[in-house]
N, C-alpha and C positions, 0 to 999 in steps of 0.2 A: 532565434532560439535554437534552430535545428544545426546552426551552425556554432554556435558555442557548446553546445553536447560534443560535435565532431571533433572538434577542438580538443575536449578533456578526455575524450576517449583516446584520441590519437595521442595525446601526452600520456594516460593510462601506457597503453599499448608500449612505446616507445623507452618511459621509465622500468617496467617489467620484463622488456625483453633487454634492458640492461645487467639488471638482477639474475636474469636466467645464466646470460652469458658470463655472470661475475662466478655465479654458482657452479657455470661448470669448470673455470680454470681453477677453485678451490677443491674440487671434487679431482680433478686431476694432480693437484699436486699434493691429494691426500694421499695417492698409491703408493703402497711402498716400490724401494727400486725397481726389486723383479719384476712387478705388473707395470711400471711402468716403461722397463725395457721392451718386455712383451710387445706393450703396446705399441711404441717404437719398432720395432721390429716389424709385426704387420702391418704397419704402414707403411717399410720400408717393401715390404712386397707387394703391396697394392701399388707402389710409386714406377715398379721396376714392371710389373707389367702396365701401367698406364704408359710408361714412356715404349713398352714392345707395340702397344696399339696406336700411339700417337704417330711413329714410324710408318706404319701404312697409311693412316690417313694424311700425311706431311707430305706422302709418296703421291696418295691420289690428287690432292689440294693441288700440285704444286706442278703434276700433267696436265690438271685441269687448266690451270693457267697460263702455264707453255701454248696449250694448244689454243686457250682462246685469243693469246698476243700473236701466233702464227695464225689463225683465222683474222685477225682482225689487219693485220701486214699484208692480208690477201693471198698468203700465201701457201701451196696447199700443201698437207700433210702427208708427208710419204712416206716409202721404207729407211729413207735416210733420215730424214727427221723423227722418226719414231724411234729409231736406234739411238739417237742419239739425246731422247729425252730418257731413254731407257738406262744410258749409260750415265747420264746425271743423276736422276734417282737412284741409280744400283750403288755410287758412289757415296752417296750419301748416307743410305740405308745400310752400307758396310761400314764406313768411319765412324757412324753413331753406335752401330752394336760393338763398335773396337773399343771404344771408349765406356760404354757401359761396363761390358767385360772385365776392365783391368780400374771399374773401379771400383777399390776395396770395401767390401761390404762396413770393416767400423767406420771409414770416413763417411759414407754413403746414411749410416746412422748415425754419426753425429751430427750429418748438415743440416737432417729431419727435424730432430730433438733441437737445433738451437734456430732453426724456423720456424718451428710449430711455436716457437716462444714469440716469435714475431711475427710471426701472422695471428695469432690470438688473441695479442694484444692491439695490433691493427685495426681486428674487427671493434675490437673493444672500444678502441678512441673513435671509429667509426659511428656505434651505434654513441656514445655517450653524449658527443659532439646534436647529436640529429636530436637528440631527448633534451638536452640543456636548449637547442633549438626551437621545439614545442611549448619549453614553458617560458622561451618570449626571452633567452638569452641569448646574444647574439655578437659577432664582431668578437674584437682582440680577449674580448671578458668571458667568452664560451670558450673562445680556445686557451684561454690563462685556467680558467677552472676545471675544465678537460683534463686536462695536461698536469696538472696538479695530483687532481683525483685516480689517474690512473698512473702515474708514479707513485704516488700513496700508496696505492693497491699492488702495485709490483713488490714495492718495500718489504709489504705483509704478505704478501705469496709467497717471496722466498725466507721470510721468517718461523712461516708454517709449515714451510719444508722442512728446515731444519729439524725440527722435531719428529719427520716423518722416518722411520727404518729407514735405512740407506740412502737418505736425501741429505740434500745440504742445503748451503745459503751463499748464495755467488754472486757477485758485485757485477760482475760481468753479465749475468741472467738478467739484472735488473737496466743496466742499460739495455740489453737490446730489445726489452720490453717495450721502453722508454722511445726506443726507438720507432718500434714499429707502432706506436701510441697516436706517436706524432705523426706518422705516416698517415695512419688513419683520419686523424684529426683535420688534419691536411686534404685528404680526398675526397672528406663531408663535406667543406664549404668550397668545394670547388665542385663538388656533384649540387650543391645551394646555387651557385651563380650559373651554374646553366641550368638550372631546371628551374631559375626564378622566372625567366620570363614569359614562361608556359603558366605557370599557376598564377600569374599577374592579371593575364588574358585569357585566363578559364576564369576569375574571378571577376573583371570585368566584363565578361559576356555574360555572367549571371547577374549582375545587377540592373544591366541594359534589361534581359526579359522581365 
């Protein structure tokens, strides 16, 4: 009994955090342009310093490793070794600020703006795929009606745009929806077949007690 609640609740949960996520890509492509460049835009500065912090951590990650493959060589770390992990990470840490530098803030926005379209809908085929999964659909028929359903939804996204102040309707928005749909789609049943045989064997040791 306690196990068929679990059941309906976790398709509960699964089907509504579909609905949330559907909600907010219709809530985003309600903005009109300007908020929605905005938008873009502060993200394109939270990206710009996440990759200034990723930098140092990539920095320390990546002495850390040096040094654990020269401890583990048996080899001991010196003034010359250390210069010369110094001079790889400096190398590094300069050719990525060179390249951040001279890259141009609109291209920099536009790869945001037609990612976030692809990751959104990623997650989107992500979660739909796992929901059509709780309610006991599964195989080539989860991911045909997946994939359907969030093409559908792409269709209508950018039909809703169009109507929005200084939006449009792009053929090209809708593939790479499509695309990252399928991505997602793709990543659930492949996060299903390795994490089947953990719940296989948590369910057979529950019926053994």
């Amino acid at each position: 009994m306690r196990t068929v609640k679990n059941k309906k609740m976790n398709q509960l949960i699964a089907w509504a955090t579909v609905i949330v996520w559907m909600g907010l890509i219709f809530y985003l492509s309600s903005q009109p342009a300007g908020e929605s460049w905005n938008l873009s835009y502060d993200m394109m500065k939270v990206t710009v310093q996440a990759v200034k912090v990723s930098q140092v951590l990539v920095s320390l990650v990546l002495a850390y490793v040096v040094g654990r493959f020269l401890k583990k060589k048996n080899k001991t770390i010196g003034l010359k070794e250390l210069i010369g992990i110094a001079v790889i990470i400096g190398v590094l840490y300069v050719v990525s600020g060179i390249l951040l530098r001279h890259f141009a803030p609109s291209d920099l926005h536009h790869f945001i703006r037609k990612n976030a379209h692809f990751f959104i809908y990623m997650a989107l085929g992500f979660l739909l795929k796992y929901a059509l999964k709780s309610s006991g659909i599964t195989g080539l028929k989860a991911v045909g009606i997946g994939l359907i359903i969030c093409v559908l939804y792409a269709f209508s996204d950018e039909f809703h745009q169009y109507f929005v102040p200084g939006r449009g309707a792009l053929l090209s928005d809708v593939m790479i929806d499509s695309t990252g749909a399928t991505i997602g789609i793709a990543l659930q049943s492949l996060f299903s077949r390795i994490t089947k045989p953990v719940w296989l064997k948590g369910n057979a040791e529950t019926i053994k007690k």
